[in-house]
FITOR-126474 format. One line per 5 residues: number of its first residue (from 1); their letters; for each residue x negated, y negated, z negated of C-alpha. Coordinates in nm, 2 decimals, padded with zeros to 4 digits. Example, Ala and Ser with C-alpha at 12.3 -4.5 7.8 and 13.67 -1.06 7.14 Angstrom:
! residues 2
1	AS	-01.23/00.45/-00.78 | -01.37/00.11/-00.71
! end
This chain:
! residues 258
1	XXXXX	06.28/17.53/-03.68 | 06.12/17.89/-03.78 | 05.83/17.86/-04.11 | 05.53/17.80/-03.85 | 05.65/17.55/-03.64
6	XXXXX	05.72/17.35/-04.00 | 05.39/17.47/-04.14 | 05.23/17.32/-03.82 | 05.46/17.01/-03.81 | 05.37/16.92/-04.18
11	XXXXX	04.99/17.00/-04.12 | 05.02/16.72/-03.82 | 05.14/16.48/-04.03 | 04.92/16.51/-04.31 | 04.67/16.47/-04.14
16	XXXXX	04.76/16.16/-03.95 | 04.86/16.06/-04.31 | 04.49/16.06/-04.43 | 04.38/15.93/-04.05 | 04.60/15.58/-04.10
21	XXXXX	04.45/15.58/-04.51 | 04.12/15.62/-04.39 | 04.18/15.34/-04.12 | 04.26/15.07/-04.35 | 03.98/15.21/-04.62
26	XXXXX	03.71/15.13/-04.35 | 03.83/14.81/-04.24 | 03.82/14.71/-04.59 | 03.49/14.81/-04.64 | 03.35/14.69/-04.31
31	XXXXX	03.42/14.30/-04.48 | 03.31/14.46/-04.80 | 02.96/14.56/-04.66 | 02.87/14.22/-04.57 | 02.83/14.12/-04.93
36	XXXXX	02.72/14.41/-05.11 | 02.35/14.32/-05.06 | 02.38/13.99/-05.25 | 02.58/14.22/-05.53 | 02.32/14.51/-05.55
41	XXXXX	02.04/14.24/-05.64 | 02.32/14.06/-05.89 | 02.35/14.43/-06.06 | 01.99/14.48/-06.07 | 01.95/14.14/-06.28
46	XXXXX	02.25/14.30/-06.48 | 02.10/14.61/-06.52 | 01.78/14.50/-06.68 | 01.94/14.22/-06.87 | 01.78/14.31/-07.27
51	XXXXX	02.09/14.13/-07.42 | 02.29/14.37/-07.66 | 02.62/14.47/-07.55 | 02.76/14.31/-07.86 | 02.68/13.97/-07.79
56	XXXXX	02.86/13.69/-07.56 | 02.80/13.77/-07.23 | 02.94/13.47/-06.98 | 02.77/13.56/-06.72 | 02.94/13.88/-06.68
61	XXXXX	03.35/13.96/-06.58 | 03.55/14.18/-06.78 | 03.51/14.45/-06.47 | 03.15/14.46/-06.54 | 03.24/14.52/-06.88
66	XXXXX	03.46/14.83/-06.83 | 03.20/14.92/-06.59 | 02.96/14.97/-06.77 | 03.11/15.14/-07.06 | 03.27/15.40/-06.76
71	XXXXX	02.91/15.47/-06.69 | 02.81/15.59/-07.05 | 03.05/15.83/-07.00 | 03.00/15.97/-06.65 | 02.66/15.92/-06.52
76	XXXXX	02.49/16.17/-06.78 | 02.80/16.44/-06.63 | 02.66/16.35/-06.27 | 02.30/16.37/-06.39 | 02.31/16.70/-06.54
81	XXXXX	02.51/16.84/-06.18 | 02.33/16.66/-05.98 | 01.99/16.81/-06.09 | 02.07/17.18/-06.10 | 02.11/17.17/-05.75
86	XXXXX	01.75/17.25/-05.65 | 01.75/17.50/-05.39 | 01.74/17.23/-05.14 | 01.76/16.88/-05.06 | 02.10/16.94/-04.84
91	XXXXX	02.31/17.04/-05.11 | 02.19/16.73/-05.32 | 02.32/16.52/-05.00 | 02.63/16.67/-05.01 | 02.72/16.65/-05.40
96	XXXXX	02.58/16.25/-05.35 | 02.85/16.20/-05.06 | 03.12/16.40/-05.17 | 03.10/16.26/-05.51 | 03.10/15.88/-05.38
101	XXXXX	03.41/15.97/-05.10 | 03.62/16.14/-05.43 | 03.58/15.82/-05.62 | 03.67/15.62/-05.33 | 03.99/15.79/-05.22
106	XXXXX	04.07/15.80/-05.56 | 04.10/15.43/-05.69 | 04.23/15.41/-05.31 | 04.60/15.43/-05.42 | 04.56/15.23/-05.73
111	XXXXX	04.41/14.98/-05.52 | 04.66/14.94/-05.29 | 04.90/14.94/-05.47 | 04.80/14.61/-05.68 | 04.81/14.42/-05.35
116	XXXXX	05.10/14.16/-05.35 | 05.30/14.22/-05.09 | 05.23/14.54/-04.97 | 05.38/14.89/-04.98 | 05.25/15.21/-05.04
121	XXXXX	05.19/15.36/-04.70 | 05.17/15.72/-04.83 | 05.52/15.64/-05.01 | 05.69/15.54/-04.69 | 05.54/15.80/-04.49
126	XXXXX	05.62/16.11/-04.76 | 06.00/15.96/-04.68 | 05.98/16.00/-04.31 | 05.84/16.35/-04.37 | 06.18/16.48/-04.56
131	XXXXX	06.40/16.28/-04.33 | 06.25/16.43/-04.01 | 06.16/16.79/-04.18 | 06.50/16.87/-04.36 | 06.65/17.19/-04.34
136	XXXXX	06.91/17.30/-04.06 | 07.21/17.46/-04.08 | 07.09/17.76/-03.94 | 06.80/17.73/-04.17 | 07.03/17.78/-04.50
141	XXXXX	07.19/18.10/-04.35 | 06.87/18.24/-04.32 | 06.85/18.57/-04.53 | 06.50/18.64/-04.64 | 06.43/19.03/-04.69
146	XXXXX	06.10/19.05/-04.81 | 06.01/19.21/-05.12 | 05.82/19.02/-05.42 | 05.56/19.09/-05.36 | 05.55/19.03/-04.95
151	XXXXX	05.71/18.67/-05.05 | 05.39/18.63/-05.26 | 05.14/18.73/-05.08 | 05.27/18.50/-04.76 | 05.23/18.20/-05.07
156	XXXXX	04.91/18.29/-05.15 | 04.80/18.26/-04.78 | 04.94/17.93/-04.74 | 04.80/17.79/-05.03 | 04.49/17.60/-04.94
161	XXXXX	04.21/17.59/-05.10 | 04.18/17.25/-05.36 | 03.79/17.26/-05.26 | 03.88/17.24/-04.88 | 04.13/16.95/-04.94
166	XXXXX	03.83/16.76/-05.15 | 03.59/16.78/-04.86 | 03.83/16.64/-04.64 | 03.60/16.42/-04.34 | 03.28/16.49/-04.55
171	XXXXX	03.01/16.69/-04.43 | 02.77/16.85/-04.61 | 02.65/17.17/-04.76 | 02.90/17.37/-04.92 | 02.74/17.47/-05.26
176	XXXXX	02.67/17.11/-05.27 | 03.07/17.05/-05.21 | 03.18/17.29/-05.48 | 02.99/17.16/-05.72 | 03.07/16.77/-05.68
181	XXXXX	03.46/16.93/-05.67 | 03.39/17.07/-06.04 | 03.20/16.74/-06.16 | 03.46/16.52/-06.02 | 03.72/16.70/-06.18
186	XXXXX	03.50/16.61/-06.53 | 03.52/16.20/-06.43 | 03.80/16.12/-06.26 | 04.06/16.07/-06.51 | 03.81/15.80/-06.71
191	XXXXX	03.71/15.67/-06.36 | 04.12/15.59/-06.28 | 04.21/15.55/-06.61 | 03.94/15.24/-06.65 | 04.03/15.09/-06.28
196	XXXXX	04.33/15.08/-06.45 | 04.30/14.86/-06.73 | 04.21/14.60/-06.50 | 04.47/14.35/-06.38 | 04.28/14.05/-06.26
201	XXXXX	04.22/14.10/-05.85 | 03.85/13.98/-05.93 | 03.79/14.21/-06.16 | 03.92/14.50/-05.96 | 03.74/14.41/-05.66
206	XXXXX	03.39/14.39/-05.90 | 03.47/14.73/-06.07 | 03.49/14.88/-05.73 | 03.21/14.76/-05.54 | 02.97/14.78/-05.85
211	XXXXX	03.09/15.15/-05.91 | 03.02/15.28/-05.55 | 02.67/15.04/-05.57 | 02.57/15.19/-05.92 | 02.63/15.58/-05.82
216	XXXXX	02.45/15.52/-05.50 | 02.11/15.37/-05.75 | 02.15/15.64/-06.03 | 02.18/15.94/-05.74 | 01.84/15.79/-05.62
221	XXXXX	01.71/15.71/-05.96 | 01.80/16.11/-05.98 | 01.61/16.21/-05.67 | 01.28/16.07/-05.78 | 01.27/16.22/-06.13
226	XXXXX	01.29/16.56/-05.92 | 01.03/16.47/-05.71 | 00.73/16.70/-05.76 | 00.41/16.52/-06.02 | 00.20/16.33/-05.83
231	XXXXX	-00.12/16.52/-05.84 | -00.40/16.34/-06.05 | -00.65/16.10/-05.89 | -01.03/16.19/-05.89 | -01.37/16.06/-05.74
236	XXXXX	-01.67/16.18/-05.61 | -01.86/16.16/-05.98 | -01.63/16.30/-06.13 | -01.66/16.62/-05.91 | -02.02/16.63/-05.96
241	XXXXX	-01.97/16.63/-06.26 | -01.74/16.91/-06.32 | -01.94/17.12/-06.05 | -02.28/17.13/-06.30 | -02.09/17.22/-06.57
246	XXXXX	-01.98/17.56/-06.41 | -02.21/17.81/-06.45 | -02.34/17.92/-06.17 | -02.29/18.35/-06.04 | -02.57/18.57/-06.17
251	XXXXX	-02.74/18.31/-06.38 | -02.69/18.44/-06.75 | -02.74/18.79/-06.64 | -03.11/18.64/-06.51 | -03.21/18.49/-06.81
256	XXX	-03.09/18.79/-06.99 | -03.35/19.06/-06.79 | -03.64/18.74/-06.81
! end
C-alpha cells in the first residue's frame, strides 16, 4: 500500500470514527431533549436565587455547584469574544454553535467513559486501525530519496489545519469559526478539568445539561446587550413643544432692520 492509498484509507476511517461518535451523541440527546425544558425553568429559579454562595444550599447538587463556579471563569472569556464579532450577525451564529459543539465533543469521551459497562469506542476502533493499516514487507524496503527539505514540505501539506478539524459537521461563517477555535482553546481545560471532579452519575448528567442550557441563555443574554438603543419615546405635545422653541428662518434678522 503506496502513502495515498493509506492517507485515503486513514481519512475513511476517521471519519466513520466521528460518524459512529456522533451517532450515539444524538441518540443521547434526543432522550435528553425531552426534559431540558422543565431544567431551563429549574436554572432560571437557580439563577436568580439572592442566597450567598456561602450558605447551605439543599436545594442544589454538587454539579450545580461546580457549575457555577466554571462559569465565573469562562463566561466573561466568551463575553468579551463573543461581542467583538460585530461585522455581522452570521459570524456571531457561528462562534454560538461552534462553541456549544466543542464543549460537547469534549466532555464526550469523559462521559463515556464513566458509563459502567461500556468501552471506549474510539479506543477499540484506534486498535483496528493499526491492525488493519500496519506496514508491509515491501513497505520497510522502501528507500525514500527525498531531500529535507522535500520530506518536509510533503508534512507540512498533510498536516491539517487544527481550525478545520474544530469545525468538523458545524456550519457557519468562518471568522466566526476561528475565533470560537481561539476562545475554546481559553476554556476547555477548566471546562474538562471541572466535569472531572465529578463522580456521582447525577451530578454529571446535571453539569452537562445545565452547561449546554446556560451558554445557550448567556449567548442570548449577549445578543441583546448588542442590540442597537431603543430610540426614545415622544408625543404629540412634546413636539409642539420643541417646534416653538426653534427659531424660526429670517426672524432675528427682521427684527434687527424694524
Amino acid at each position: 500500500m503506496n502513502h495515498n492509498e493509506e492517507k485515503t484509507l486513514r481519512e475513511s476511517i476517521r471519519h466513520m470514527i466521528r460518524h459512529v461518535k456522533q451517532k450515539r451523541v444524538n441518540e443521547e440527546d434526543n432522550v435528553r431533549s425531552l426534559i431540558r425544558g422543565f431544567m431551563d425553568i429549574e436554572l432560571k429559579h437557580l439563577s436568580e436565587s439572592s442566597v450567598p454562595d456561602i450558605d447551605p444550599t439543599p436545594n442544589k447538587s454538587t454539579g450545580i455547584n461546580v457549575l457555577e463556579d466554571l462559569l465565573k471563569k469562562v463566561v466573561p472569556v466568551l463575553e468579551t469574544d463573543y461581542k467583538s464579532l460585530t461585522t455581522s450577525d452570521n459570524q456571531r451564529e457561528s462562534f454560538r454553535s461552534h462553541i456549544i459543539n466543542a464543549v460537547q465533543n469534549a466532555l464526550t469521551p469523559a462521559r463515556i467513559n464513566t458509563q459502567a459497562g461500556e468501552k471506549d469506542i474510539n479506543e477499540d476502533l484506534e486498535e483496528e486501525i493499526e491492525i488493519n493499516v500496519g506496514s508491509s514487507a515491501d513497505d520497510d524496503k522502501f528507500i525514500d530519496i527525498r531531500t529535507d527539505a522535500e520530506k518536509s514540505s510533503d508534512e507540512e501539506e498533510d498536516e491539517e489545519d487544527p481550525r478545520d478539524e474544530f469545525g468538523t459537521d458545524v456550519d457557519g461563517d468562518e471568522t466566526g469559526r476561528n475565533m470560537a477555535y481561539q476562545s475554546f482553546k481559553k476554556i476547555e481545560t477548566s471546562v474538562i478539568d471541572s466535569y472531572e471532579l465529578l463522580a456521582d452519575p447525577e451530578d454529571q448528567e446535571l453539569f452537562f445539561d445545565y452547561l449546554v442550557a446556560n451558554l445557550k441563555l448567556y449567548f442570548e443574554k449577549f445578543e441583546q446587550e448588542l442590540a442597537p438603543s431603543v430610540e426614545e419615546p415622544t408625543n404629540q405635545a412634546y413636539d409642539m413643544a420643541k417646534s416653538e422653541e426653534e427659531p424660526v428662518a429670517g426672524e432675528d434678522d427682521l427684527e434687527l432692520e424694524l
